[in-house]
The first five atom37 places (N, CA, C, CB, O) and aatype in JSON, in Angstrom:
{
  "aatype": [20, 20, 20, 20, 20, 20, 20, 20, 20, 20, 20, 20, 20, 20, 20, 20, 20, 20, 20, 20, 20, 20, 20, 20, 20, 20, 20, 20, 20, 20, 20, 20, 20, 20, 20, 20, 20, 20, 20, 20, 20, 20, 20, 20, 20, 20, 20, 20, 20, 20, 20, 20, 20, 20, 20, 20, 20, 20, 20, 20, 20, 20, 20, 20, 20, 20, 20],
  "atom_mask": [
    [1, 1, 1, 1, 1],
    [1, 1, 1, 1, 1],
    [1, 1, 1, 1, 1],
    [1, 1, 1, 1, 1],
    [1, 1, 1, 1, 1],
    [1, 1, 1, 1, 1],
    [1, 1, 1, 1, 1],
    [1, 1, 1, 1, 1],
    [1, 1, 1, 1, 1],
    [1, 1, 1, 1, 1],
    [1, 1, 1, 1, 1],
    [1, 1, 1, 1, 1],
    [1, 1, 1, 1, 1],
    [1, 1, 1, 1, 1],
    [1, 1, 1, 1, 1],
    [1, 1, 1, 1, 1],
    [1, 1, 1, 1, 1],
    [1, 1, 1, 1, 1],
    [1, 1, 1, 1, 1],
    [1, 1, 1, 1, 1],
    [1, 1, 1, 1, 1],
    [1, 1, 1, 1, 1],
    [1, 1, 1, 1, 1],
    [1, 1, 1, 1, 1],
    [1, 1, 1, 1, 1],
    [1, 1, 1, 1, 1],
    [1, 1, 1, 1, 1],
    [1, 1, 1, 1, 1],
    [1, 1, 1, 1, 1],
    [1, 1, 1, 1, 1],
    [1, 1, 1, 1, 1],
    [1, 1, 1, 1, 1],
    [1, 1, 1, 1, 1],
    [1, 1, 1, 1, 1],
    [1, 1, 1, 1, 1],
    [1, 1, 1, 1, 1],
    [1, 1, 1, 1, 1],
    [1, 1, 1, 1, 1],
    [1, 1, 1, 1, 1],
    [1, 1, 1, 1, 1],
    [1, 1, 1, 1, 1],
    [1, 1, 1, 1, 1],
    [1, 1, 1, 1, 1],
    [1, 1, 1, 1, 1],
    [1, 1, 1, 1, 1],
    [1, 1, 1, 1, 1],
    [1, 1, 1, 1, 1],
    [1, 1, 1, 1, 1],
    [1, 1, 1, 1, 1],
    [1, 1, 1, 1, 1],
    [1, 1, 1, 1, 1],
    [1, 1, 1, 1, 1],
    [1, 1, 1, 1, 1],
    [1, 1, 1, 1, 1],
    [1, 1, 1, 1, 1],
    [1, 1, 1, 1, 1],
    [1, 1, 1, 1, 1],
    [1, 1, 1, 1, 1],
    [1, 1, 1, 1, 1],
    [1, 1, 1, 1, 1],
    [1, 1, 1, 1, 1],
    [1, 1, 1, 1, 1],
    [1, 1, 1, 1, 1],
    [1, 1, 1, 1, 1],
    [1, 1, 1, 1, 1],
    [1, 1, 1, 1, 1],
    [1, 1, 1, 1, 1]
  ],
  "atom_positions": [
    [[178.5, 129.98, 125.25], [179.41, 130.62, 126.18], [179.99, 129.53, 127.09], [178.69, 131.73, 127.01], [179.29, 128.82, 127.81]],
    [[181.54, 129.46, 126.96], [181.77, 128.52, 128.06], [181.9, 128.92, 129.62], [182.94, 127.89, 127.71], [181.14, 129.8, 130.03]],
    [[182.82, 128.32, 130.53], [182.59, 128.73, 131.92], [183.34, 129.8, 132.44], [182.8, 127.71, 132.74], [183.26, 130.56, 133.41]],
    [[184.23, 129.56, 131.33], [184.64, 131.23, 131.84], [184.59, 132.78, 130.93], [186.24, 131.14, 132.21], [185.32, 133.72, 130.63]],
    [[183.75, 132.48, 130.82], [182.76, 133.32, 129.89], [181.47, 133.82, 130.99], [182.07, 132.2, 128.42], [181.25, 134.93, 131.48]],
    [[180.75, 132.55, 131.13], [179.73, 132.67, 132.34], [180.67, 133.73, 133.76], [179.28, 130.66, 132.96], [180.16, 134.75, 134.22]],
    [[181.72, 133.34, 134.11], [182.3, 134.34, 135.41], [182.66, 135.16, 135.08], [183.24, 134.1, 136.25], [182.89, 135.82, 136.1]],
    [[183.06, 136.0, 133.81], [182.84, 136.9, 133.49], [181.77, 137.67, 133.81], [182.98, 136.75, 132.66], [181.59, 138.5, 134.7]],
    [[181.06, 137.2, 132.88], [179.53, 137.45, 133.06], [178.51, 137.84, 134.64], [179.03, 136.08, 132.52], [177.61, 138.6, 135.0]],
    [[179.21, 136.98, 135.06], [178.72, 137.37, 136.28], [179.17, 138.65, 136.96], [178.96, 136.39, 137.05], [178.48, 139.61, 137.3]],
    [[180.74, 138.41, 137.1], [181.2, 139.87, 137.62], [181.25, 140.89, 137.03], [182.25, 139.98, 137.99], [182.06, 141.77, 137.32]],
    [[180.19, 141.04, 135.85], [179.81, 142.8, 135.36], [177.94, 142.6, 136.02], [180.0, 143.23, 132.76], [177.0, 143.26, 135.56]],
    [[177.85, 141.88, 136.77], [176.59, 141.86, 137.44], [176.42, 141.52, 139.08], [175.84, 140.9, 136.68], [175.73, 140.62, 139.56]],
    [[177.16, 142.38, 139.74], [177.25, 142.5, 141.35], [175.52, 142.17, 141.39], [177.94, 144.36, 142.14], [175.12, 141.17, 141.98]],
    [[175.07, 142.61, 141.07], [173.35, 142.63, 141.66], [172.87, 140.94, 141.64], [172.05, 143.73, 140.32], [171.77, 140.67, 142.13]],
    [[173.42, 140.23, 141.27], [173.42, 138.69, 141.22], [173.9, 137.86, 141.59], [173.51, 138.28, 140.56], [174.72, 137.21, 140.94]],
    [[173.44, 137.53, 143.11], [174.69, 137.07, 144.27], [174.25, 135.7, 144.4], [174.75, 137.93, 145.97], [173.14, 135.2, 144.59]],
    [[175.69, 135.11, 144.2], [175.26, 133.37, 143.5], [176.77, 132.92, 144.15], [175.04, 133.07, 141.11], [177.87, 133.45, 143.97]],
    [[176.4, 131.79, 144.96], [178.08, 131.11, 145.54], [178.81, 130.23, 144.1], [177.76, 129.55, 147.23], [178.46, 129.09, 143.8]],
    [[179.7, 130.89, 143.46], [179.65, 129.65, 142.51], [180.95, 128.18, 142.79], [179.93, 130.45, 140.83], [182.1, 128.3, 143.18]],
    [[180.28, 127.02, 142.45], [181.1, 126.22, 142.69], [181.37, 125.43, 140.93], [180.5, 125.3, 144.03], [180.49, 125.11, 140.14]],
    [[182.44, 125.35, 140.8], [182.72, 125.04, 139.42], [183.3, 123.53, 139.72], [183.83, 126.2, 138.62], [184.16, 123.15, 140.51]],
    [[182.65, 122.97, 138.97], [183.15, 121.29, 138.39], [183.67, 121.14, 137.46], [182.29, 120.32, 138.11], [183.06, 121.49, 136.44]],
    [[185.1, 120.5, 137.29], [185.41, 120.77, 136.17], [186.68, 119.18, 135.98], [185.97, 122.58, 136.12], [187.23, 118.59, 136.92]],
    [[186.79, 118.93, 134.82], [187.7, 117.77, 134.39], [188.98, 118.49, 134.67], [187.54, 117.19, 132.75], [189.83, 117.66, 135.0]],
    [[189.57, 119.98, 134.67], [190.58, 120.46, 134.24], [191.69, 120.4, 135.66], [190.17, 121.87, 133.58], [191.58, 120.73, 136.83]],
    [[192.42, 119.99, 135.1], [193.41, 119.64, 136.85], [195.14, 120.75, 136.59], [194.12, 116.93, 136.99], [196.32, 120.59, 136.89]],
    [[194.51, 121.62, 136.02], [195.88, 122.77, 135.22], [195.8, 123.85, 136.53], [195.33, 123.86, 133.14], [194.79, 124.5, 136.8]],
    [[196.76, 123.89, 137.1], [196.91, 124.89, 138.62], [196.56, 126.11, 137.73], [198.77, 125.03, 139.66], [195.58, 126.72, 138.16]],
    [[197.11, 126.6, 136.64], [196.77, 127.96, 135.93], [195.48, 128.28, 136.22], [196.9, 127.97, 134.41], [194.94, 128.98, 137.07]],
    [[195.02, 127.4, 135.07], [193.35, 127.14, 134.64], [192.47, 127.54, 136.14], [193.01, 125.08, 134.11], [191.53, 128.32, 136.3]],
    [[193.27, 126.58, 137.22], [192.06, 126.48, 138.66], [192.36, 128.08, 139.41], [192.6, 124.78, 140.17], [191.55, 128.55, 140.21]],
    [[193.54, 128.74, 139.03], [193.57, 130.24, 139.67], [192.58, 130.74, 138.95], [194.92, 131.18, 139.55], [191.7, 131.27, 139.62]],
    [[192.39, 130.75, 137.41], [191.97, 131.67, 136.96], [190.45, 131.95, 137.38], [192.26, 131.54, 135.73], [189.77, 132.97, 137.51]],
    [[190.21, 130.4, 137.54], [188.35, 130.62, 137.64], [188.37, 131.32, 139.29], [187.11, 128.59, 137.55], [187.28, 131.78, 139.63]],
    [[189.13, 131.4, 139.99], [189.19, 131.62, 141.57], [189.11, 133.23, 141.43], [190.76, 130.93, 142.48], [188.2, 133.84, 141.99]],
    [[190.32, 134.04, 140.5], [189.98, 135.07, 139.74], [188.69, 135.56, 139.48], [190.41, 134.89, 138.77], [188.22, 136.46, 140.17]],
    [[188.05, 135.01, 138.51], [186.78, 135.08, 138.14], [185.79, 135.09, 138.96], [186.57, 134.3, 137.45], [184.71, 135.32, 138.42]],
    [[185.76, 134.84, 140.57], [185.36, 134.97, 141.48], [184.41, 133.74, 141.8], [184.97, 136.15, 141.47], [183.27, 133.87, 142.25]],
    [[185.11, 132.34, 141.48], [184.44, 131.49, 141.83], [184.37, 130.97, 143.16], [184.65, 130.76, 141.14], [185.57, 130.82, 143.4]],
    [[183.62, 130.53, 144.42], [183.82, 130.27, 145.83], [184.29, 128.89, 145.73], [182.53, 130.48, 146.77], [185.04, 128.7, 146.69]],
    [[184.17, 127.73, 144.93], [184.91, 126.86, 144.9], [185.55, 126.04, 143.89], [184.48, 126.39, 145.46], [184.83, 126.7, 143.13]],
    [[186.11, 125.35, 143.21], [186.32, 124.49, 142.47], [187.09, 122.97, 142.54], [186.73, 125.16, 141.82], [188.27, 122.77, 142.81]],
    [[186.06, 121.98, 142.22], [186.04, 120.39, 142.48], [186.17, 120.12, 141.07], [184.61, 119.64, 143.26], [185.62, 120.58, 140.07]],
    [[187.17, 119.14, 141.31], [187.52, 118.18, 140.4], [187.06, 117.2, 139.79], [188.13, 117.79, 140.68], [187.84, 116.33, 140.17]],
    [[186.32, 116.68, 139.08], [184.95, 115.74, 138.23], [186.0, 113.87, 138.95], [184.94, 116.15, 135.28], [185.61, 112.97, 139.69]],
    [[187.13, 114.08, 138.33], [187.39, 113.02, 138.58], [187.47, 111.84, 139.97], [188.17, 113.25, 138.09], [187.71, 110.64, 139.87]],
    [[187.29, 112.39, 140.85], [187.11, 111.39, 142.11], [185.43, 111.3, 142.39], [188.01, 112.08, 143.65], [184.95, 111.89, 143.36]],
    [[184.84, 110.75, 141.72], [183.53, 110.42, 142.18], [182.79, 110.35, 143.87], [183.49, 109.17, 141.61], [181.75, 110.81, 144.36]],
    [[183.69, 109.69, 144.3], [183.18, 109.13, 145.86], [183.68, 110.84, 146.36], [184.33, 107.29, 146.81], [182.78, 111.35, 147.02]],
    [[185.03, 111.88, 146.16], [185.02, 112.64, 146.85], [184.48, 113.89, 146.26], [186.07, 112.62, 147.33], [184.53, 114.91, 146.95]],
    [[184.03, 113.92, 145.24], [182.78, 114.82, 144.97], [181.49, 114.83, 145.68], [182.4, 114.6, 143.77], [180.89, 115.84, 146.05]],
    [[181.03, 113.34, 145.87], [179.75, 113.27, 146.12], [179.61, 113.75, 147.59], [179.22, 111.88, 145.83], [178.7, 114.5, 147.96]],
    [[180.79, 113.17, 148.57], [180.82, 113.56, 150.16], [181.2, 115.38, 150.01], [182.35, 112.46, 151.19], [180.92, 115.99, 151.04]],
    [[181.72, 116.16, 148.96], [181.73, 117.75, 149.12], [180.5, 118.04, 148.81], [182.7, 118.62, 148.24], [180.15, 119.1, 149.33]],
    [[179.57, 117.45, 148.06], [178.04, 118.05, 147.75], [176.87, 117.55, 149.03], [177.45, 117.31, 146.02], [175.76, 118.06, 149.18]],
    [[177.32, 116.67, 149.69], [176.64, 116.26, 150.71], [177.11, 117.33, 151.93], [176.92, 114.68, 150.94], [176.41, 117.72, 152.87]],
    [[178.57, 117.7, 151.62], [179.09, 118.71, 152.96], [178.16, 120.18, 152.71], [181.17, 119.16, 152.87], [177.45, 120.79, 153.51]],
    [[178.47, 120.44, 151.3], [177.52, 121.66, 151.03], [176.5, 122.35, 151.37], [177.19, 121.62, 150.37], [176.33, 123.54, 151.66]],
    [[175.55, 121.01, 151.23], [174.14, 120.71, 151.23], [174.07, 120.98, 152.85], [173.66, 119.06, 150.59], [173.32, 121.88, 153.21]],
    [[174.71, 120.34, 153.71], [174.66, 120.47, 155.17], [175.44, 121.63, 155.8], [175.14, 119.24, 155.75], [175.32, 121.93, 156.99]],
    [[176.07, 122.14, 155.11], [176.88, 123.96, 155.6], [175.61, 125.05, 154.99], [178.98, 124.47, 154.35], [175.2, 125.91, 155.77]],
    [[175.19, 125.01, 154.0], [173.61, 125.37, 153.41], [172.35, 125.42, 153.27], [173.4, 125.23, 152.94], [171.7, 125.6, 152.24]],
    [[171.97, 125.25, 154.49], [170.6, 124.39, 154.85], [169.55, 125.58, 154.08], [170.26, 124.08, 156.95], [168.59, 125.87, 154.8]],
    [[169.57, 125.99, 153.32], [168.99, 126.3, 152.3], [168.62, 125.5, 151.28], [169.51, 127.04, 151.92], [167.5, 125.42, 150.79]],
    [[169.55, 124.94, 151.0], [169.87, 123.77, 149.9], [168.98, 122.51, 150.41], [171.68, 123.31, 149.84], [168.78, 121.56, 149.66]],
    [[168.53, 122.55, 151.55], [167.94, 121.01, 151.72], [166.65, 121.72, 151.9], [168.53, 119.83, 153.13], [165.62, 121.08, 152.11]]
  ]
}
């Protein structure tokens, strides 16, 4: 199943409350509505390394769950 298969998946299952953040190579404005559709809370772009790593560090610190 790919990833948008998985958000599918998810939204025939309200009872499974999950923030999703999608990583993805795909830089197609279509493509990035659709997963937003699919009810994803964010989506980051694989390709900038240094500004991926400072959004998972922001995460981590808006989430203090996560740490």
């Amino acid at each position: 199943m790919g990833g948008y298969g998985v958000l599918r998946w998810l939204r025939t299952h309200p009872e499974i409350e999950l923030y999703v953040v999608v990583l993805s190579s795909v830089q197609c404005s279509k493509e990035i509505d659709v997963v937003y559709e699919l009810g994803a809370r964010f989506f980051w772009a694989k390709s900038d390394c240094d500004k991926l790593r400072d959004r998972v560090r922001d995460l981590k610190e808006s989430w203090p769950c996560l740490n």
